[in-house]
VEXFIDO-102241 format. One line per 10 residues: number of its first residue (from 1); their letters; for each residue x, y, z of N, C-alpha, C. Coordinates in steps of 0.2 Angstrom, whole numbers. Example, Ala and Ser with C-alpha at 12.3 -4.5 7.8 and 13.67 -1.06 7.14 Angstrom:
<nodes>
1	AS	66:-28:39:62:-22:39:66:-16:39  64:-11:35:68:-5:36:64:0:39
</nodes>
This chain:
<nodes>
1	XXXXXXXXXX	135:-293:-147:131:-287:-148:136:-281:-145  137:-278:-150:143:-272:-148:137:-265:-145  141:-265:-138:136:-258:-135:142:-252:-136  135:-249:-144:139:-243:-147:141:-237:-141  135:-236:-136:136:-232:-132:141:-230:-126  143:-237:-124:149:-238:-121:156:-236:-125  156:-240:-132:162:-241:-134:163:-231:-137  159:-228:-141:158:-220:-140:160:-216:-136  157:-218:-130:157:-213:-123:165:-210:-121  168:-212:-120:174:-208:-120:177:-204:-124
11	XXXXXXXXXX	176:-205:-130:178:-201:-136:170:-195:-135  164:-197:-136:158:-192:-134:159:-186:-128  163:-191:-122:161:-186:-117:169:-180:-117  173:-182:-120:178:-176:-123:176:-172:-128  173:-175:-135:173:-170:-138:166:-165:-137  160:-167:-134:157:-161:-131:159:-156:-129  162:-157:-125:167:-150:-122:169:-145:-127  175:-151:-131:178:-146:-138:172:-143:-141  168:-147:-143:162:-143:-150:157:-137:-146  159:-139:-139:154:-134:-135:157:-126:-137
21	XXXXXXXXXX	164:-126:-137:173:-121:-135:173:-118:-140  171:-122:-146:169:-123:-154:166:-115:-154  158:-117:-153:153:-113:-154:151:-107:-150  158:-105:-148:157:-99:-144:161:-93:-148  157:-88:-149:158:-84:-156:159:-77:-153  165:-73:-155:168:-67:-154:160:-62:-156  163:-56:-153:158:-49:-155:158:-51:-163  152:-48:-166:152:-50:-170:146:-54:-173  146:-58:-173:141:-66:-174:136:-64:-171  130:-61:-176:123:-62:-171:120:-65:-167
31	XXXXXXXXXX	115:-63:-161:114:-70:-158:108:-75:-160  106:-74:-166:102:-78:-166:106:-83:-172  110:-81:-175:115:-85:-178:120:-90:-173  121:-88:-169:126:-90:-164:120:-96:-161  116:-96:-161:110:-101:-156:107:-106:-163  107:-105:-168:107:-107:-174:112:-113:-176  118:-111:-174:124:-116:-174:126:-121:-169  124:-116:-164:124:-121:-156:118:-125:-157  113:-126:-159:107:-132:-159:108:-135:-165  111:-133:-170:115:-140:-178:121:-144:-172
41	XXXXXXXXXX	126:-139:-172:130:-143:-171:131:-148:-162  126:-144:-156:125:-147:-150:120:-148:-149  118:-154:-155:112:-157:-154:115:-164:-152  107:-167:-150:110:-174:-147:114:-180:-151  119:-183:-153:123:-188:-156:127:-192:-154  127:-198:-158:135:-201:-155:140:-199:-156  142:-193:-161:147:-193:-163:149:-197:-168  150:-201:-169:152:-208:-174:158:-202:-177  159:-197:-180:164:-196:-185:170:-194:-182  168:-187:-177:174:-188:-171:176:-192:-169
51	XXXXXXXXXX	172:-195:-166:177:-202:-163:181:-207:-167  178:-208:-174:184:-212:-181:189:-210:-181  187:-202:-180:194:-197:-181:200:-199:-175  198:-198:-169:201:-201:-164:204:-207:-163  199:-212:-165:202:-221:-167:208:-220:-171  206:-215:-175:211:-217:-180:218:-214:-179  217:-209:-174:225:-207:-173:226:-212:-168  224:-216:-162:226:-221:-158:229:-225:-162  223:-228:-168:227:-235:-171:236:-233:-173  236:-228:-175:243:-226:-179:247:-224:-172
61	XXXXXXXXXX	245:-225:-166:251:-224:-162:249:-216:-158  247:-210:-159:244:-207:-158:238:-205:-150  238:-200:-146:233:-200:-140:227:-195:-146  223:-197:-143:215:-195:-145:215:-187:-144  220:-184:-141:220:-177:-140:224:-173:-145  228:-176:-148:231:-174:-156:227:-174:-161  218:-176:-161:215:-175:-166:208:-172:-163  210:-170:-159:204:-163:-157:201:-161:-162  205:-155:-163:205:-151:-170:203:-155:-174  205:-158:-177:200:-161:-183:195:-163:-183
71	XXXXXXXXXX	193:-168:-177:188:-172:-176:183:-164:-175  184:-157:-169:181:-154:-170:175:-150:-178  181:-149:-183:179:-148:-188:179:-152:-192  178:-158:-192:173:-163:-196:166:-163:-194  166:-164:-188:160:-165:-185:155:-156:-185  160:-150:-188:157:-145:-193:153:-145:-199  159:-148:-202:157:-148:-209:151:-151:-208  151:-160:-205:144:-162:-204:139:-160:-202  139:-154:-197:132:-153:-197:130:-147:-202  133:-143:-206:133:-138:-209:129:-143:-215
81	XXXXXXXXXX	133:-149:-216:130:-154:-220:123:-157:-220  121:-158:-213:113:-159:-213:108:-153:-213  112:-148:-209:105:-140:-211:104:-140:-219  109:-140:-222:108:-139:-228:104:-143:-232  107:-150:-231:102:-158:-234:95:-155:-232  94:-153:-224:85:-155:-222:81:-148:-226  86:-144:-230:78:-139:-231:76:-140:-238  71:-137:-237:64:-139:-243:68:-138:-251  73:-135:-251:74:-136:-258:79:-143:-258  82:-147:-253:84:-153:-255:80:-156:-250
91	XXXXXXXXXX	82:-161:-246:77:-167:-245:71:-165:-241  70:-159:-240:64:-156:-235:63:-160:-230  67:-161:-224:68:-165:-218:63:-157:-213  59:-162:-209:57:-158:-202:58:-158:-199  61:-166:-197:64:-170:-189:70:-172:-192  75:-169:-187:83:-174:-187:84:-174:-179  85:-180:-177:90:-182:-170:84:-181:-167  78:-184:-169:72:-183:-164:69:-176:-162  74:-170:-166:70:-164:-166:67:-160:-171  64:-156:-170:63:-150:-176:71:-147:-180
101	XXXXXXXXXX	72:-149:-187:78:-145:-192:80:-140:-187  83:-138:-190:86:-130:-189:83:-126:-194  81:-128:-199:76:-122:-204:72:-120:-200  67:-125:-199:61:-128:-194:60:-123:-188  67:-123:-183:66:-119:-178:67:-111:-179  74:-110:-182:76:-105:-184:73:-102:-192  71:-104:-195:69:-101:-201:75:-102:-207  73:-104:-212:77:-107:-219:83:-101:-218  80:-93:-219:88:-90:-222:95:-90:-215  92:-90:-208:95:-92:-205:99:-97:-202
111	XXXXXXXXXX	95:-104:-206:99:-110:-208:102:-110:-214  101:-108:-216:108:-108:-222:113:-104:-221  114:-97:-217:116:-96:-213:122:-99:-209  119:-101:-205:121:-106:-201:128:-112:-204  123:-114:-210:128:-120:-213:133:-117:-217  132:-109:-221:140:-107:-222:143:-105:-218  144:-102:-212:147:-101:-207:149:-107:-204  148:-114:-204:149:-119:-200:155:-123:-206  152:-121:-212:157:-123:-217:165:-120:-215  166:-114:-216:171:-107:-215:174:-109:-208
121	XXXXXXXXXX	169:-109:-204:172:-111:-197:176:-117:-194  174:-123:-199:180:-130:-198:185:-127:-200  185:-125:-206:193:-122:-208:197:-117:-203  193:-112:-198:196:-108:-196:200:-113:-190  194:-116:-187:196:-121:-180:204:-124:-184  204:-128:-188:210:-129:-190:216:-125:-188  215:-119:-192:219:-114:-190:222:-110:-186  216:-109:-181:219:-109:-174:221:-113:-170  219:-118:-169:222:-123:-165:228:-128:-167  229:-128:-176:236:-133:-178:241:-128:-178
131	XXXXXXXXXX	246:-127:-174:253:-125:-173:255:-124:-180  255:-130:-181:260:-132:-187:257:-131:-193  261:-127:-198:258:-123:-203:259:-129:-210  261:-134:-208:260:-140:-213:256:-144:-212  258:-146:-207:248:-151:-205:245:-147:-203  243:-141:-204:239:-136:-205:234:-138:-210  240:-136:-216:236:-138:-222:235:-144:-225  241:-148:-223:238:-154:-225:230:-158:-223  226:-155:-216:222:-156:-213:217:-153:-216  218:-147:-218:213:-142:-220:209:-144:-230
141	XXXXXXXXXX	217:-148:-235:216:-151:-240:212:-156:-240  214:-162:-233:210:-167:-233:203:-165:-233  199:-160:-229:194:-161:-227:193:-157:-234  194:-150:-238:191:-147:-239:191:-154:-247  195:-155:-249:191:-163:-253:187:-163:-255  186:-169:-246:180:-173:-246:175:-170:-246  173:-161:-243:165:-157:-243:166:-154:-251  169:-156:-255:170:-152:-261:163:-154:-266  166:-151:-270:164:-151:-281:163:-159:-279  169:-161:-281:169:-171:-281:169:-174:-275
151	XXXXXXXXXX	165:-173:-269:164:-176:-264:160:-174:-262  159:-171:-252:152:-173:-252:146:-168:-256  149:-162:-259:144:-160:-264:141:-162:-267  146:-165:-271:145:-165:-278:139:-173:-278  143:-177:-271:139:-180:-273:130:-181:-271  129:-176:-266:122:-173:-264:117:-171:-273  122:-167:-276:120:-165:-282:118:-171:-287  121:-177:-284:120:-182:-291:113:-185:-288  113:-185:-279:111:-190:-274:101:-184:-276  101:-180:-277:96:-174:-280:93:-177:-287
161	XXXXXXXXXX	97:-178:-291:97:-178:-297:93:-184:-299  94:-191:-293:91:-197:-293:84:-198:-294  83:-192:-291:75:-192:-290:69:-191:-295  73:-189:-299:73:-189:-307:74:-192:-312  79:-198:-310:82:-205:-313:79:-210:-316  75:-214:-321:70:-220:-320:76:-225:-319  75:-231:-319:80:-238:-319:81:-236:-325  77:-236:-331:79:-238:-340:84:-231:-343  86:-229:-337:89:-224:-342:97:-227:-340  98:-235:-336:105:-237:-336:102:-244:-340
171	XXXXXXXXXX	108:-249:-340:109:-253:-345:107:-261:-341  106:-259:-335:104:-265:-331:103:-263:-323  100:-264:-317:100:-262:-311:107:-262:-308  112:-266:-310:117:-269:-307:122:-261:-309  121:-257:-316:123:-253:-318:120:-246:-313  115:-248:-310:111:-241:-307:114:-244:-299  115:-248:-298:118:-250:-292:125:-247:-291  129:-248:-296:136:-242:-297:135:-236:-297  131:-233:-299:130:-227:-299:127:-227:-290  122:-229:-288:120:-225:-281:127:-226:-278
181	XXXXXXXXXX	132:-231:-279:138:-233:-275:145:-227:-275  143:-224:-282:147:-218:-284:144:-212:-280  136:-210:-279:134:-205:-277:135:-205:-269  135:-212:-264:135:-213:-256:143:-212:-256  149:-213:-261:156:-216:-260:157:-205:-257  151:-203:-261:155:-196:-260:151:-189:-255  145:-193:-256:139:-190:-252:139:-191:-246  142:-196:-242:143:-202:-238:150:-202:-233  151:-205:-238:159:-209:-240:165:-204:-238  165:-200:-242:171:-195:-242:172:-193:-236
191	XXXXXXXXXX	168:-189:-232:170:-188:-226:171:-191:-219  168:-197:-220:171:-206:-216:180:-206:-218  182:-208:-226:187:-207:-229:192:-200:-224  189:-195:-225:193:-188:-221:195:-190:-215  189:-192:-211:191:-194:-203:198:-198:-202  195:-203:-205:201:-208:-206:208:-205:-206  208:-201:-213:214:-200:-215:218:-193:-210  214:-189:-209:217:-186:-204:220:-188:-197  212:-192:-194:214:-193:-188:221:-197:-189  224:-200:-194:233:-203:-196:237:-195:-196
201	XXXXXXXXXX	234:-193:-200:239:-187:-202:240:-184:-195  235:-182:-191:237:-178:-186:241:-182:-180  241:-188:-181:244:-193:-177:251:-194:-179  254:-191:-184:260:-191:-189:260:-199:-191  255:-201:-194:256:-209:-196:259:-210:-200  259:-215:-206:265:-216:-209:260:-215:-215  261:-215:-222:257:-216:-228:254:-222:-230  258:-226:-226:255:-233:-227:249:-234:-222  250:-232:-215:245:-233:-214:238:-225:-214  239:-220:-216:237:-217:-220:230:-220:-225
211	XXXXXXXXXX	234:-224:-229:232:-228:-236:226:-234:-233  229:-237:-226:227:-241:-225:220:-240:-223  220:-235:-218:214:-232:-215:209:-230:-220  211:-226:-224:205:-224:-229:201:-230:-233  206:-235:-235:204:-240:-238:196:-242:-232  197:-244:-226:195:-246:-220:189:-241:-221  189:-234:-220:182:-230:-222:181:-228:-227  181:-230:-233:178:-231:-240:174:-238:-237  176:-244:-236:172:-249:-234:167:-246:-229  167:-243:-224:165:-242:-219:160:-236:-219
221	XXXXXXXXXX	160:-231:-225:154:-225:-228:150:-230:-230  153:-235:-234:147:-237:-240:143:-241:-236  146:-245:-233:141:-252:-227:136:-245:-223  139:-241:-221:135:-236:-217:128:-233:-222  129:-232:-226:126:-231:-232:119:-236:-233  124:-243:-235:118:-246:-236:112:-249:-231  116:-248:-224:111:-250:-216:106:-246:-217  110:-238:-220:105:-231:-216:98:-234:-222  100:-237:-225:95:-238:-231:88:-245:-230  93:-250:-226:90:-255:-226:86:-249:-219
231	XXXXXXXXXX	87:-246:-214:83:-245:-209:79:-240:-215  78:-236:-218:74:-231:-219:69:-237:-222  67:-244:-223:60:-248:-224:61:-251:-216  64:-252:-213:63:-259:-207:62:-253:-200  64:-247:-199:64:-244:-192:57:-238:-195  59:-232:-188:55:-230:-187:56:-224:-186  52:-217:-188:56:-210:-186:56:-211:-177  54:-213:-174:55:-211:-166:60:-217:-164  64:-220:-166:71:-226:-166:74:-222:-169  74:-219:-178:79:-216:-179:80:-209:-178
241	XXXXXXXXXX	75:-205:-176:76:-196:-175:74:-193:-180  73:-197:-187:71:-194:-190:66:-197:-197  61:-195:-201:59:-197:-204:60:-203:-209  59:-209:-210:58:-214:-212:53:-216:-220  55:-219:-224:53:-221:-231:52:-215:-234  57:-210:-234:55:-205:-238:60:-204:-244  66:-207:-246:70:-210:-249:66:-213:-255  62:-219:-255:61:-222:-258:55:-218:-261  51:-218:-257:44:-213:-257:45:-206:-263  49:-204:-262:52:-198:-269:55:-202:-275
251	XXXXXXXXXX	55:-205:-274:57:-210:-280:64:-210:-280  69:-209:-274:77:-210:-273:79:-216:-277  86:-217:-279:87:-225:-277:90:-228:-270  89:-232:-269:90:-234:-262:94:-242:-264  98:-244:-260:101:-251:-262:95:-256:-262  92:-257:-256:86:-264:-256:82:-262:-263  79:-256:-266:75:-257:-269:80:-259:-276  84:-256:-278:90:-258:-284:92:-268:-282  93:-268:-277:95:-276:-278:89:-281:-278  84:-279:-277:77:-280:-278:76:-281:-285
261	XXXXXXXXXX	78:-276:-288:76:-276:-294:82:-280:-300  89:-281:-296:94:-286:-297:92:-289:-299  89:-295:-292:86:-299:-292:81:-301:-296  77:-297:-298:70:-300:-304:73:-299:-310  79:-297:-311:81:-297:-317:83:-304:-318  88:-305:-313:93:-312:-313:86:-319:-314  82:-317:-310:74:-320:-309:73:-322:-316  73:-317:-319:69:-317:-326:74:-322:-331  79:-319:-332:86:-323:-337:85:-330:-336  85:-332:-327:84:-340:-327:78:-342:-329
271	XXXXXXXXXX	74:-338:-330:67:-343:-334:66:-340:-341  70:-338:-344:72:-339:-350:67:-332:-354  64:-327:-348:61:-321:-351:62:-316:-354  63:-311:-358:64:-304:-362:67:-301:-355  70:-297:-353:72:-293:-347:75:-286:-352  68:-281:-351:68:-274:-355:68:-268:-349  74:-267:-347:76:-261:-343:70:-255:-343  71:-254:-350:64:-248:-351:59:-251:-351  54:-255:-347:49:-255:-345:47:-254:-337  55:-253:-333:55:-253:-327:55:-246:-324
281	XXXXXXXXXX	51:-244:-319:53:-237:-318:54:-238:-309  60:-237:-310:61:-238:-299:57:-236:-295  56:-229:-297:51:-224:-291:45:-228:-291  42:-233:-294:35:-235:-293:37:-244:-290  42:-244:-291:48:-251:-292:43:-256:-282  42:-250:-279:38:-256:-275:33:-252:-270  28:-253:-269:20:-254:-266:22:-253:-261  15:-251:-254:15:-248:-248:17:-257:-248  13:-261:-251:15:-269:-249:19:-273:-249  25:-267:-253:34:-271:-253:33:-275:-259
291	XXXXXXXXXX	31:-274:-263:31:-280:-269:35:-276:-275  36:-276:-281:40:-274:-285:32:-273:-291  35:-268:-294:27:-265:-299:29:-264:-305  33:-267:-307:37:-266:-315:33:-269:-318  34:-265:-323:26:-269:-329:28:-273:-334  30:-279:-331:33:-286:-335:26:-290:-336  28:-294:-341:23:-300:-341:20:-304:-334  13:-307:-337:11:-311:-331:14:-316:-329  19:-319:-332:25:-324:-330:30:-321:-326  31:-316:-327:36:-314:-323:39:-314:-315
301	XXXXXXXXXX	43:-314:-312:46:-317:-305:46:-311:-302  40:-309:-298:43:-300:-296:47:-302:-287  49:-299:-285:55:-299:-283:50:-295:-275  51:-296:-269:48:-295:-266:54:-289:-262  51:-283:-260:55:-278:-256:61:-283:-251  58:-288:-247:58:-293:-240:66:-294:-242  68:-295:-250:73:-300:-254:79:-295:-254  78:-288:-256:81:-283:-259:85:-281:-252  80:-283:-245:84:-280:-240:87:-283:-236  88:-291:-238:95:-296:-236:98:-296:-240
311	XXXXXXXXXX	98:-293:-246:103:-294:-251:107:-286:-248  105:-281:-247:108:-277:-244:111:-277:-240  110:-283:-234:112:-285:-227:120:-286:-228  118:-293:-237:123:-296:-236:128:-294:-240  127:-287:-243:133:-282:-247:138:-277:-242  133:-277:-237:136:-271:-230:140:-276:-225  139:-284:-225:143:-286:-221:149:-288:-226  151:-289:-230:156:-288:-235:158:-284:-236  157:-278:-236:161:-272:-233:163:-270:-228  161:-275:-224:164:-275:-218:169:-279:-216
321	XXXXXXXXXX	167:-285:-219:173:-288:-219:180:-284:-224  179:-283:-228:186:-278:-232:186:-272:-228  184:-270:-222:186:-264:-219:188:-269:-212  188:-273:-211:193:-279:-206:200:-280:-208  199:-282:-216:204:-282:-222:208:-277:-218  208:-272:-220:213:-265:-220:213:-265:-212  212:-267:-208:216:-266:-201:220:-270:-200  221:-275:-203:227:-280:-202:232:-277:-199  236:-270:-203:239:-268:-202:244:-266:-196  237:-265:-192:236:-261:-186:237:-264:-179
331	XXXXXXXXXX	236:-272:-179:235:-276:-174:229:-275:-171  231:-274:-162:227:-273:-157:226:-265:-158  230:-262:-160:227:-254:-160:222:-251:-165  219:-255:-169:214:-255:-171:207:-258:-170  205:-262:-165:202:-263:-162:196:-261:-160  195:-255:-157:190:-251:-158:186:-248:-166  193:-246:-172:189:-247:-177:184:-252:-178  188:-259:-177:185:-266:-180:178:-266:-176  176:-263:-171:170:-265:-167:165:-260:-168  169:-253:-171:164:-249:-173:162:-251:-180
341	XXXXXXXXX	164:-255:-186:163:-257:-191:159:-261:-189  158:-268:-184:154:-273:-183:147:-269:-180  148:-266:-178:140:-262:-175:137:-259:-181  141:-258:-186:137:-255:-193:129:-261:-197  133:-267:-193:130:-273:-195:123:-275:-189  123:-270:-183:119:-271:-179:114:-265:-178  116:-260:-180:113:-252:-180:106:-253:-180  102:-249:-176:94:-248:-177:92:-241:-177  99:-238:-174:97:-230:-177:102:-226:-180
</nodes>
């Protein structure tokens, strides 16, 4: 059993300080603006993406104090990235981290606010604190990427758009499985990927291990993706901090419900039955009782939610293991990667 808490705690009790150093704003910055960012960004967490960024200048040889700055503004973008998820015109969240949004407390124009200014602000942190006017920008390319149009934007916009989506509008679930894997690779994913790859860059790694590490958090977004997924049916809003079956509930795609419905399909082929995509609609795809409610024949094998969410168990520790793959490289200095990947597999919140 990996204790997330210990193995975090060093990297946590540093960068509090930094994101505290962060959030302290020249004349200028209103103050309810300024107390708006300071309760997004110094609210309670692991940290998880600072600290990768960290790992990951260690693994490459690096001290954890060469990726301040990054880790700083990541851990920006990311919360600029949840005020904005939690308001009513995208996922309408009330409770994050166990407390009331930032909409919520402060009011929607204020939190949107807050989230451009937190966006603008990782780039400047850059700015001021990398010396160096090439890993300046090198730093500043990475991240702005991953929050971009093809990254975590763009893919919030698809991860939006889902909700709207039936199953019969792809060619099989296994095709609508690709598709949520393309939407988390960038809604998700990409900014896991950035950690990585900075925390190397600012460490002056090599490109191979650069290469290697990203590989490592692509594996290590999407496994993180499909947990948060298996927990939003098996946890609870006061274990996780925040609201629970609401995903499925809007009619998202979610991995267990999609490999669920994998499954009744493969179900159905083995017993020799018609398998008609357009008769399946996801958002209805399973009951307060976990069953699946596609309007197949009374022969049919419906596929119970119970199935959908070991089959996602057993797709996230296979990413896991290919996010073990890519540290090879690394020996003993990746290490703490390797057990922050294995706790992906033990996560309850």
């Amino acid at each position: 059993m990996i204790d997330v808490a210990e193995l975090l705690r060093p990297y946590r009790d540093v960068i509090e300080g930094e994101l505290d150093r962060a959030c302290r704003f020249p004349e200028g910055c209103p103050e309810k603006l300024a107390e708006a960012i300071r309760y997004a960004v110094l609210a309670p967490g692991k940290r998880l993406r600072p600290a990768l960024v960290m790992m990951a200048a260690e693994a490459c040889g690096g001290l954890r104090e060469d990726a301040f700055a990054p880790a700083v503004a990541v851990e920006m973008i990311h919360a600029y990235s949840l005020i904005h998820d939690d308001l009513p015109a995208m996922d309408d969240d009330d409770l994050r981290r166990g407390r009331p949004t930032t909409h919520i407390a402060y009011g929607e124009a204020t939190a949107i606010l807050a989230g451009d200014a937190l966006q603008s602000q990782a780039f400047a942190h850059l700015y001021s604190r990398i010396s160096d006017p090439i890993l300046a920008s090198r730093l500043m390319g990475e991240l702005a990427i991953a929050s971009g149009a093809s990254g975590l934007v763009g893919g919030q916009e698809d991860d939006l758009a889902a909700e709207t989506i039936e199953l019969s509008v792809f060619e099989s679930p296994s095709r609508a499985i690709r598709h949520l894997e393309s939407i988390h690779r960038r809604k998700t994913g990409a900014l896991f990927v950035a950690c990585a790859k900075m925390g190397a860059i600012a460490a002056g790694g090599s490109q191979e291990q650069v290469d290697a590490l990203a590989r490592f958090a692509d594996a290590f977004g999407l496994a993180f993706q499909i947990t948060d997924d298996v927990l939003d049916f098996t946890s609870d809003a006061e274990t996780l901090g925040k609201r629970t079956g609401k995903d499925s509930g809007r009619g998202k795609f979610t991995f267990p419900d999609l490999m669920a419905a994998q499954r009744d399909e493969e179900s159905r082929l083995e017993l020799g039955l018609a398998v008609n995509p357009h008769d399946a609609d996801l958002r209805s795809g399973c009951s307060e009782s976990g069953r699946n409610e596609y309007d197949d024949s009374e022969t049919a094998t419906r596929t119970d939610i119970g199935v959908g969410i070991a089959l996602a168990r057993e797709q996230a520790a296979a990413l896991i293991q290919s996010a073990h793959d890519s540290l090879e490289l690394f020996g003993t200095s990746g290490q703490r990667l390797g057990q922050m990947a294995d706790y992906l597999l033990e996560r309850t919140s």
